[in-house]
DOTIDREN-786604 format. One record per residue (C-alpha): residue number from 1; residue in three letters; x, y, z. Coordinates in pm, 1 decimal, always signed. Each point is the difference from the previous one (the first is absolute). Last residue first. Layout:
n;res;X;Y;Z
NUM;ALA;X;Y;Z
...
% end
This chain:
n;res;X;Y;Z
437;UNK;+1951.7;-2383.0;+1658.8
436;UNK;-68.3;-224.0;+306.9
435;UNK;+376.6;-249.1;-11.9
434;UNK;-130.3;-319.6;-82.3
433;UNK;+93.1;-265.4;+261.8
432;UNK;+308.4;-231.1;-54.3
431;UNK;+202.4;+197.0;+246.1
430;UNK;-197.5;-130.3;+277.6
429;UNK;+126.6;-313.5;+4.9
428;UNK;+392.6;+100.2;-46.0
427;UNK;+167.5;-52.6;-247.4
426;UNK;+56.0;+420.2;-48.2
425;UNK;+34.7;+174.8;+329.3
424;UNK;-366.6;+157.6;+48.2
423;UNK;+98.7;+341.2;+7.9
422;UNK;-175.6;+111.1;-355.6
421;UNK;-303.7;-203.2;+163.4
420;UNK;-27.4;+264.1;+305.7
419;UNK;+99.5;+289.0;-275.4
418;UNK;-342.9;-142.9;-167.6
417;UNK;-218.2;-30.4;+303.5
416;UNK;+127.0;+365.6;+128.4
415;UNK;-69.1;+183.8;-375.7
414;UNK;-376.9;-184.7;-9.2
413;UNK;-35.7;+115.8;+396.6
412;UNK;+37.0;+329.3;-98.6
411;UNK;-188.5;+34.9;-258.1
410;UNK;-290.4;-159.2;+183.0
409;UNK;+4.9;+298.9;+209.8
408;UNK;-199.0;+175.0;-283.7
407;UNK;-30.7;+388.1;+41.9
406;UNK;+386.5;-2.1;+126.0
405;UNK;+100.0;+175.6;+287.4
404;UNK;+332.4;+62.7;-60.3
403;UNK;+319.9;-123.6;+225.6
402;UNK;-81.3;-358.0;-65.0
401;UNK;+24.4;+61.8;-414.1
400;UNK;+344.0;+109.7;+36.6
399;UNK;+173.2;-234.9;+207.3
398;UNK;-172.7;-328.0;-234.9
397;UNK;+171.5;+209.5;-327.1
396;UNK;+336.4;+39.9;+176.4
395;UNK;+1.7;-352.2;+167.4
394;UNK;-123.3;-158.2;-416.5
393;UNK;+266.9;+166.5;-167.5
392;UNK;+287.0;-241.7;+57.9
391;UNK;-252.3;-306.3;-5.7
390;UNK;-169.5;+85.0;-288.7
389;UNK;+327.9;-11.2;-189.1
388;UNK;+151.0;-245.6;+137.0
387;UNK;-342.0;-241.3;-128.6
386;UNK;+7.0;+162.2;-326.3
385;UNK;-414.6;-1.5;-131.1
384;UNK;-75.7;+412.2;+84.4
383;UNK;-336.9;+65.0;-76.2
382;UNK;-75.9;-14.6;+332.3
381;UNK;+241.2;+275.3;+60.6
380;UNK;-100.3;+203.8;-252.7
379;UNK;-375.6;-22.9;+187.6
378;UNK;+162.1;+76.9;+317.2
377;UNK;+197.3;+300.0;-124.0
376;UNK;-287.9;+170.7;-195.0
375;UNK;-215.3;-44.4;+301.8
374;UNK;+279.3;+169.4;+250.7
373;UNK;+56.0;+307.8;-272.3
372;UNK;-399.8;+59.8;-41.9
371;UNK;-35.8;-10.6;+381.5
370;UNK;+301.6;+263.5;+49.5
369;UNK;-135.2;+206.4;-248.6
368;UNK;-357.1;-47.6;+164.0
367;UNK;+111.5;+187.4;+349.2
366;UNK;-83.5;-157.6;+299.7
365;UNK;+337.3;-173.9;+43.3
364;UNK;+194.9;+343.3;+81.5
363;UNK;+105.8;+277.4;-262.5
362;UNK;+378.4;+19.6;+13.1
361;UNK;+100.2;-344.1;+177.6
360;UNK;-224.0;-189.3;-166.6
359;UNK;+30.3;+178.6;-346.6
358;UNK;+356.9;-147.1;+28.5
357;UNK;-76.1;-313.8;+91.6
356;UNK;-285.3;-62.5;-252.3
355;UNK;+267.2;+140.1;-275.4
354;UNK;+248.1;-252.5;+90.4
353;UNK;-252.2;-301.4;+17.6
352;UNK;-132.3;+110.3;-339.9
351;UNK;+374.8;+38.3;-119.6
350;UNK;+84.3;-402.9;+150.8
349;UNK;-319.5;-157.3;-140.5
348;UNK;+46.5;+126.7;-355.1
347;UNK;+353.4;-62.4;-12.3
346;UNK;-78.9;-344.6;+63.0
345;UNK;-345.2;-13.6;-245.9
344;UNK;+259.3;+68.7;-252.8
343;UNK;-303.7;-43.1;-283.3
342;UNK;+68.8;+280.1;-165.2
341;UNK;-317.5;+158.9;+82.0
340;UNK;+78.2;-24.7;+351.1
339;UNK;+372.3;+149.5;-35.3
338;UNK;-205.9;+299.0;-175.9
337;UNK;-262.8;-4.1;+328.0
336;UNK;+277.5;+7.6;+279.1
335;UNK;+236.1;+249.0;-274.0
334;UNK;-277.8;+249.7;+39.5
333;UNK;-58.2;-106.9;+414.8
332;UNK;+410.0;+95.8;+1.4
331;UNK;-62.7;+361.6;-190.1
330;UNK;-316.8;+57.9;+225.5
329;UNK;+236.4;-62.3;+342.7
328;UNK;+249.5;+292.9;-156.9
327;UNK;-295.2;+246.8;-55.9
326;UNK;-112.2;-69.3;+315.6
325;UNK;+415.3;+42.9;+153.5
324;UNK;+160.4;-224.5;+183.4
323;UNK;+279.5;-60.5;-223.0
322;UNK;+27.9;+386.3;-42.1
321;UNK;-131.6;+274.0;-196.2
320;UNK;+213.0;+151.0;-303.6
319;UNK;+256.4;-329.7;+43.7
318;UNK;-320.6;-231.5;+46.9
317;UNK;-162.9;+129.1;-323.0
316;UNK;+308.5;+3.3;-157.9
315;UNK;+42.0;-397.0;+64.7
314;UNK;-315.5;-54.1;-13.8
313;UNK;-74.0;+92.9;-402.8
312;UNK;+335.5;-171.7;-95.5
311;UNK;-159.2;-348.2;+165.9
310;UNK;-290.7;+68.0;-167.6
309;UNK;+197.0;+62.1;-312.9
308;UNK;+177.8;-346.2;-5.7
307;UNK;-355.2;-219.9;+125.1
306;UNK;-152.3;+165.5;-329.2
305;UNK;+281.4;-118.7;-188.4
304;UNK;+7.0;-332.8;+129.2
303;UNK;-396.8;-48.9;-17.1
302;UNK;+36.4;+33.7;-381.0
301;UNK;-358.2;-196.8;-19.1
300;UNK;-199.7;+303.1;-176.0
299;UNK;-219.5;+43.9;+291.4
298;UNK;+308.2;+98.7;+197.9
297;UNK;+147.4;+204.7;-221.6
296;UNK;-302.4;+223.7;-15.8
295;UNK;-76.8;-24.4;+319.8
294;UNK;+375.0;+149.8;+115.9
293;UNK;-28.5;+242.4;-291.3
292;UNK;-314.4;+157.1;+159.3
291;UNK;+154.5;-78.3;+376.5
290;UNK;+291.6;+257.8;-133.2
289;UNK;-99.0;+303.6;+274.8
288;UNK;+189.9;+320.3;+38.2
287;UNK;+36.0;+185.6;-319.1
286;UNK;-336.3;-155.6;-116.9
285;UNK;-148.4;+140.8;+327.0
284;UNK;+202.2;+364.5;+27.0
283;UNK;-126.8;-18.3;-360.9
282;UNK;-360.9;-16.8;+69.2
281;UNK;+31.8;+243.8;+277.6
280;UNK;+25.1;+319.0;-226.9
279;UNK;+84.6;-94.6;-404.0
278;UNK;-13.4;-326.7;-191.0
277;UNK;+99.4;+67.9;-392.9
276;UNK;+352.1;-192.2;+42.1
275;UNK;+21.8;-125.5;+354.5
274;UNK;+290.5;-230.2;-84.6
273;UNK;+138.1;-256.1;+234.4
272;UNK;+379.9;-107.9;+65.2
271;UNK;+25.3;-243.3;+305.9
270;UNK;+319.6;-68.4;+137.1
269;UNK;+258.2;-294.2;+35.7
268;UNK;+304.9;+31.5;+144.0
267;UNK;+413.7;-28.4;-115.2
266;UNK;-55.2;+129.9;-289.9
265;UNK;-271.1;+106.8;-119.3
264;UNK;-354.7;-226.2;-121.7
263;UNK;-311.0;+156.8;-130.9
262;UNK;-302.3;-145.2;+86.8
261;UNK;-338.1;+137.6;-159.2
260;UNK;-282.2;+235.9;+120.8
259;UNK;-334.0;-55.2;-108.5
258;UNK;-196.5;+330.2;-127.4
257;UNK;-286.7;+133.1;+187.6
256;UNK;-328.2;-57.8;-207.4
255;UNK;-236.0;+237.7;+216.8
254;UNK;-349.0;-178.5;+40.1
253;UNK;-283.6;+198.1;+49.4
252;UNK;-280.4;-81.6;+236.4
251;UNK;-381.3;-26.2;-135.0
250;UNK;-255.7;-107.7;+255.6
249;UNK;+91.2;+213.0;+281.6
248;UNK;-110.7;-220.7;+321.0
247;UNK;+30.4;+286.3;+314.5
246;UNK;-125.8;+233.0;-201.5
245;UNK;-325.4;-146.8;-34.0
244;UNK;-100.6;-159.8;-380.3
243;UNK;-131.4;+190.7;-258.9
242;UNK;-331.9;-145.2;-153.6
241;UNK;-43.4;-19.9;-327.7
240;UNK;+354.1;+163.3;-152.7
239;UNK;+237.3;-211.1;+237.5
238;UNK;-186.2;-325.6;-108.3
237;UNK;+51.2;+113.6;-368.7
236;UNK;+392.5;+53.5;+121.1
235;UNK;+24.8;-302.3;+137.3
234;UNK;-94.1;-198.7;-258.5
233;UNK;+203.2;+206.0;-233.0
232;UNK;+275.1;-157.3;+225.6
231;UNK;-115.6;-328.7;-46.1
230;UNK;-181.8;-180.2;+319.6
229;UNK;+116.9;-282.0;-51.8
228;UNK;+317.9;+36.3;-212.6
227;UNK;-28.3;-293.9;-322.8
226;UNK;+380.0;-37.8;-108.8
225;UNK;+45.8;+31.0;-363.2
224;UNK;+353.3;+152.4;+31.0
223;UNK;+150.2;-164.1;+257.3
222;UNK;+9.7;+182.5;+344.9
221;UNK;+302.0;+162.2;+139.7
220;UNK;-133.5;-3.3;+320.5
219;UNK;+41.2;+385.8;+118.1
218;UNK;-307.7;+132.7;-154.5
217;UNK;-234.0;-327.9;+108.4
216;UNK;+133.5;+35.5;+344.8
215;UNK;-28.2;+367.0;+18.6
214;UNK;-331.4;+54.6;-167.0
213;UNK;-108.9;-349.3;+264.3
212;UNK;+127.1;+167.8;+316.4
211;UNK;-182.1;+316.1;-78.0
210;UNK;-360.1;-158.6;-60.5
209;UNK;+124.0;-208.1;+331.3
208;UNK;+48.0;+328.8;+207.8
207;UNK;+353.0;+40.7;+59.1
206;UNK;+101.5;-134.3;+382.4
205;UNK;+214.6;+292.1;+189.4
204;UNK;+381.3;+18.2;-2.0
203;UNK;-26.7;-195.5;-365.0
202;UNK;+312.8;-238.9;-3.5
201;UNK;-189.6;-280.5;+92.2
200;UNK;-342.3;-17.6;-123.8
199;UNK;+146.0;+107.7;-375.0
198;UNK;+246.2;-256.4;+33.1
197;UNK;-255.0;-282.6;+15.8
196;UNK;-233.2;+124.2;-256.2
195;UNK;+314.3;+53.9;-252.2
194;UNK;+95.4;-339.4;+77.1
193;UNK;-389.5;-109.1;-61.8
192;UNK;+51.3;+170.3;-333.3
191;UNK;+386.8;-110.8;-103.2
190;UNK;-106.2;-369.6;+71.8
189;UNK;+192.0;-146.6;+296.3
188;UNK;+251.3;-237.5;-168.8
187;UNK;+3.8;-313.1;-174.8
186;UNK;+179.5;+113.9;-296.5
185;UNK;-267.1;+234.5;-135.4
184;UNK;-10.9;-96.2;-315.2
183;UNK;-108.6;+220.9;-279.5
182;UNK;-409.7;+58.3;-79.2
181;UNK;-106.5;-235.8;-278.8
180;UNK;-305.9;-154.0;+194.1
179;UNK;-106.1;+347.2;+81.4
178;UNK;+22.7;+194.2;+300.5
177;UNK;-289.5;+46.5;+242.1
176;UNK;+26.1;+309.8;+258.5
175;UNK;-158.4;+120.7;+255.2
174;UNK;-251.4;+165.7;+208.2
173;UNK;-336.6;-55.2;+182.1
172;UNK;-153.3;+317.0;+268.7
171;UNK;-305.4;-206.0;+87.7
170;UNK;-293.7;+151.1;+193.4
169;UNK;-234.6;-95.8;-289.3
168;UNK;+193.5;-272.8;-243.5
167;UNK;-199.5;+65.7;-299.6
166;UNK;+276.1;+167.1;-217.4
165;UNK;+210.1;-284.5;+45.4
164;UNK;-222.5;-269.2;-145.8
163;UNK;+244.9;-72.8;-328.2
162;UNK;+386.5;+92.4;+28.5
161;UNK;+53.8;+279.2;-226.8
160;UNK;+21.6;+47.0;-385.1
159;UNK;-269.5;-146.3;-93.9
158;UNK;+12.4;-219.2;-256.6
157;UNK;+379.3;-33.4;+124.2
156;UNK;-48.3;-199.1;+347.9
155;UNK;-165.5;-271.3;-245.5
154;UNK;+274.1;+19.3;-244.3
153;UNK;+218.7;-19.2;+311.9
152;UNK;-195.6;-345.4;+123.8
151;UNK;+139.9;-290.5;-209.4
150;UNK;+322.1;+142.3;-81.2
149;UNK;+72.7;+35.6;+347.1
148;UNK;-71.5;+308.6;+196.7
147;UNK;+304.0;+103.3;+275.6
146;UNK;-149.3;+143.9;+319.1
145;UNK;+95.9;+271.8;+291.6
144;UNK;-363.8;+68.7;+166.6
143;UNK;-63.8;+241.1;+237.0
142;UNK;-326.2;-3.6;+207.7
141;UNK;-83.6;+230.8;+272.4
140;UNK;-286.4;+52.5;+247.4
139;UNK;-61.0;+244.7;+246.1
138;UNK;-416.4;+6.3;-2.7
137;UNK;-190.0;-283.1;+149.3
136;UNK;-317.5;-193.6;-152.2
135;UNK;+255.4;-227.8;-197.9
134;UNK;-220.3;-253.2;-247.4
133;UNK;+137.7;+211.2;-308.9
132;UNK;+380.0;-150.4;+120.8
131;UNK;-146.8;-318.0;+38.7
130;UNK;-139.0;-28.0;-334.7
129;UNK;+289.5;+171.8;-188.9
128;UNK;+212.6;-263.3;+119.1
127;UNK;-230.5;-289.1;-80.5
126;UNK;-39.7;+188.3;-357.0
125;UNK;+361.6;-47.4;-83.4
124;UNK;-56.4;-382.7;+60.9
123;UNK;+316.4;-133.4;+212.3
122;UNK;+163.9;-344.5;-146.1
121;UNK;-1.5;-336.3;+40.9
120;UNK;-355.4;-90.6;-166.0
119;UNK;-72.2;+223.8;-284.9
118;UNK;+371.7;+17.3;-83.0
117;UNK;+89.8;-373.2;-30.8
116;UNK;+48.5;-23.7;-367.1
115;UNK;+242.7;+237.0;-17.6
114;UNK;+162.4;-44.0;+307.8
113;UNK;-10.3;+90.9;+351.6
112;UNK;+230.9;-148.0;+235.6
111;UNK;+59.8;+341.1;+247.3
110;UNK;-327.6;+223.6;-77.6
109;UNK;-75.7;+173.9;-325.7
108;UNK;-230.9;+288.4;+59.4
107;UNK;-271.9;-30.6;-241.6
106;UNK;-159.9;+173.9;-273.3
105;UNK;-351.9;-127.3;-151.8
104;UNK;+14.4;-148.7;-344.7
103;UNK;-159.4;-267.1;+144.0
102;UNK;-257.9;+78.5;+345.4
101;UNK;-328.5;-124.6;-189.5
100;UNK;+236.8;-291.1;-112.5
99;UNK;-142.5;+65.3;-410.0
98;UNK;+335.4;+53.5;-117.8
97;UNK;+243.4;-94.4;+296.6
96;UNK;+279.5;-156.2;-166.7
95;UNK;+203.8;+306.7;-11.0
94;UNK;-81.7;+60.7;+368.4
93;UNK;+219.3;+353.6;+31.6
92;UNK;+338.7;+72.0;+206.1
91;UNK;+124.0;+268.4;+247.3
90;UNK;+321.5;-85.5;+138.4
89;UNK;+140.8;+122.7;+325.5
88;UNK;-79.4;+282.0;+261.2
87;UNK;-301.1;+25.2;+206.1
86;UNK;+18.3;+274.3;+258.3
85;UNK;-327.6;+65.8;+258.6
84;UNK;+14.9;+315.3;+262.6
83;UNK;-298.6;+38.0;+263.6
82;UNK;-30.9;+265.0;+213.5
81;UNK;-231.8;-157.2;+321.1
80;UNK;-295.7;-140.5;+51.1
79;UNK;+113.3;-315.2;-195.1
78;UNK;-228.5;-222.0;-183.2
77;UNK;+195.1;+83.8;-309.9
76;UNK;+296.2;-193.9;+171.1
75;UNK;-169.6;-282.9;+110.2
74;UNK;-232.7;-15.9;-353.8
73;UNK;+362.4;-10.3;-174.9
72;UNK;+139.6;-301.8;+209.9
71;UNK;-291.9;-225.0;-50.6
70;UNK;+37.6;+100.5;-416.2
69;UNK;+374.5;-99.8;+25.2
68;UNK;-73.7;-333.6;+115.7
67;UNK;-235.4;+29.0;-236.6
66;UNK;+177.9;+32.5;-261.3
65;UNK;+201.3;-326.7;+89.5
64;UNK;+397.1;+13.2;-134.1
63;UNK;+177.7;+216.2;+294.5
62;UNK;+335.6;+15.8;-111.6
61;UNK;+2.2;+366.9;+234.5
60;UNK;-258.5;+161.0;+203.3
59;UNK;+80.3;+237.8;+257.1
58;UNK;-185.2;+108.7;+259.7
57;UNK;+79.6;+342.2;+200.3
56;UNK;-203.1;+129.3;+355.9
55;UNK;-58.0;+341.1;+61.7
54;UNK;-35.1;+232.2;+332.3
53;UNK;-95.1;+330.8;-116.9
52;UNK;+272.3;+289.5;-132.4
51;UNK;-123.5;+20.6;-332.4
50;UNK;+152.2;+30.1;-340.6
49;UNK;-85.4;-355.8;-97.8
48;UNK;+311.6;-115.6;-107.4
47;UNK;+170.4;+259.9;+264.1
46;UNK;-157.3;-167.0;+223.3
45;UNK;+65.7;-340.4;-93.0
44;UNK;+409.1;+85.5;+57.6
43;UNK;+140.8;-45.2;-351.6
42;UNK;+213.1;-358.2;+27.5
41;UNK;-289.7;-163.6;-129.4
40;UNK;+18.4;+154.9;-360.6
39;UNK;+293.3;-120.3;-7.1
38;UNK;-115.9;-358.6;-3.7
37;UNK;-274.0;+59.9;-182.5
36;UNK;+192.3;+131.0;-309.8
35;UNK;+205.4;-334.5;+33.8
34;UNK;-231.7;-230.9;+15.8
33;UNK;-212.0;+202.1;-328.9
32;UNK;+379.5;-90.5;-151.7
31;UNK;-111.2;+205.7;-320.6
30;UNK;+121.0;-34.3;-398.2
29;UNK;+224.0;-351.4;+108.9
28;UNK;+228.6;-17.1;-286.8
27;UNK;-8.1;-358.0;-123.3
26;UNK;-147.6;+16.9;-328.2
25;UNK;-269.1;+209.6;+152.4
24;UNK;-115.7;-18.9;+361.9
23;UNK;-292.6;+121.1;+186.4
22;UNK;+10.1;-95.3;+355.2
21;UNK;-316.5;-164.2;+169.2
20;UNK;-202.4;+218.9;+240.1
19;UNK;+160.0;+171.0;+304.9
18;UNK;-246.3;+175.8;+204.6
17;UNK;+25.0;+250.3;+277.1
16;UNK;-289.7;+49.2;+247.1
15;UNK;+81.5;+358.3;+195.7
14;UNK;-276.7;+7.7;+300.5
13;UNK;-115.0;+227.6;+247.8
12;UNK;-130.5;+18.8;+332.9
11;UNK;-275.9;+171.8;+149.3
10;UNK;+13.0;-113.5;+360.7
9;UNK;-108.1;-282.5;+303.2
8;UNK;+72.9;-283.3;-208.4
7;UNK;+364.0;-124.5;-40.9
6;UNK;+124.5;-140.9;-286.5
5;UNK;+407.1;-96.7;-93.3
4;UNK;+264.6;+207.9;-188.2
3;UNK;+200.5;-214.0;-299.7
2;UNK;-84.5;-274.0;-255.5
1;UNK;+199.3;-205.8;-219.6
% end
């Protein structure tokens, strides 16, 4: 899928987001690269980038030609502009490739590949690093969220980071690759690029990208064994040689704040946290904010639980400051995103739409909240396979995005195709056509 459109005339610049092929074990699905991307394209580009230009947003998913995905990579390192590049999926090896000049080699796996196909049907590392050296512009980012298979982590392991990074002139690259026996993730948004995502939202002005990576990688709840590029002591020896300006600190500390727990009374529910060893305005946070515990139960599948104390957390929050409160509105986008990762693509829908309203009528349709709310909406919606159920929450949805003036006016007309079909009276000739999703 592929959002923003081109113009000429300005510097713009470009966010190119690529889902590989999942890595799965027994079953358990390690990362959903689909589903990382398709968060990831909820974040306003410019915050992506951390620029306020004009930028356009490509991305790539069950692709299965490299170079379809090499074409697409020299367009966006071509760019004048900022550029930001995320690959997220499997990263696999060429065990057959002894003597293949590019064998032994790692590669990005791409939708189909196997392992006897991976010199042809998957993405070459070194491609990657290629274009990326090629770039003659500064502004440039590349995070990576990856699981290694067996065939490439001892390869990732010889030396302890991902190979070629430390060329990359004008590059700021950062990641993670787990192993092959890291836990499932169920499916969901990988803790890192979550951590990325929530980072960019809830920060009142954009961290700088060495400080969005410390957080994300400190709050992830990484496996033990996971490769961090750049590692902290990285960081540090980097901090040592050159210092960087003050307005990018390389080393930012991370203050464990407990997780608070639900506690049911009778007759309501509250929330009961502890701010044991957390002092100042650290524990006015943990006293005040579960979305810790809320992750955590999330990403470990109990979606009921974490639904339960997000629905405790808004209740006070909207008896200390009102329905129509910010604070209130952020509670209902929390339980938008948690009701996403559940899969209740209806609830979804019908809290995005709710929270776009809302931040309609309090901050206007310029501001990026209410963008962020509208796009998470319409792609819930699409997501959404219940013919009611689309139908009841398609009018809302469709009334919301014409009052804003979205960056891609195609959006629009996908949401008023598909509530035009959703009205189609069922038998009838029309009805038979696929409803856009």
């Amino acid at each position: 899928m592929g959002f923003g459109g081109v113009s000429g005339g300005q510097r713009r610049g470009h966010a190119l987001l690529l889902a590989g092929d999942a890595a799965v074990r027994r079953g358990g699905v390690l990362v959903a690269p689909g589903v990382n991307v398709a968060a990831l394209a909820m974040v306003p580009t410019g915050a992506l980038l951390g620029h306020g230009v004009p930028a356009d947003m490509v991305c790539l998913e069950g692709v299965r030609d490299p170079n379809t995905v090499l074409a697409r990579l020299r367009v966006a390192v071509g760019t004048e502009g900022p550029l930001f590049v995320y690959v997220s999926g499997r990263l696999t090896a060429d065990r057959r490739g002894r003597g293949h000049g590019r064998g032994h080699g790692l590669f990005v796996a791409l939708a189909g590949t196997t392992a006897a196909s991976v010199r042809y049907t998957s993405l070459p590392w070194e491609w990657l690093l290629g274009e990326l050296r090629s770039r003659t512009a500064d502004e440039a980012t590349l995070v990576v969220d990856l699981v290694a298979d067996k065939a490439a982590w001892p390869l990732v392991g010889e030396t302890g980071t991902l190979p070629g990074l430390a060329g990359l002139a004008g590059v700021e690259a950062f990641g993670v690759v787990c192993g092959p026996d890291a836990p499932a993730a169920g499916g969901a948004v990988s803790a890192y690029t979550r951590q990325w995502i929530d980072q960019l939202r809830r920060a009142p002005v954009r961290p700088s990208n060495v400080e969005l990576h410390v957080l994300a990688a400190g709050s992830a709840g990484l496996a033990p064994g996971t490769l961090v590029v750049p590692s902290a002591r990285e960081l540090e020896t980097r901090s040592a040689a050159a210092p960087a300006p003050a307005s990018v600190p390389v080393r930012v500390p991370v203050v464990p704040v407990p997780a608070p727990e639900p506690v049911a009374f009778s007759g309501t529910t509250r929330i009961a946290e502890t701010a044991e060893g957390v002092t100042g305005s650290a524990a006015a946070v943990a006293m005040e904010d579960p979305r810790a515990r809320l992750h955590a139960l999330a990403m470990g599948g109990r979606h009921g639980e974490a639904d339960a104390l997000a629905r405790a957390w808004e209740r006070s929050v909207v008896e200390r400051s009102g329905q129509a409160s910010a604070e209130a509105v952020q509670c209902g986008e929390i339980r938008a995103d948690l009701a996403r990762m559940a899969g209740d693509f209806a609830s979804a829908t019908r809290l995005w739409t709710g929270a776009g309203r809302t931040r309609l009528a309090l901050q206007g349709a310029d501001a990026a909240e209410v963008q962020d709310a509208a796009t998470g909406a319409l792609y819930c919606w699409t997501q959404l396979k219940d013919r009611a159920g689309a139908l009841e929450l398609g009018p809302a949805l469709v009334g919301l995005l014409r009052a804003l003036p979205l960056p891609d006016p195609d959006l629009l007309r996908l949401a008023e195709r598909r509530l035009e079909t959703l009205r189609t009276p069922e038998g009838s000739p029309d009805a038979s056509r696929v409803v856009p999703s």
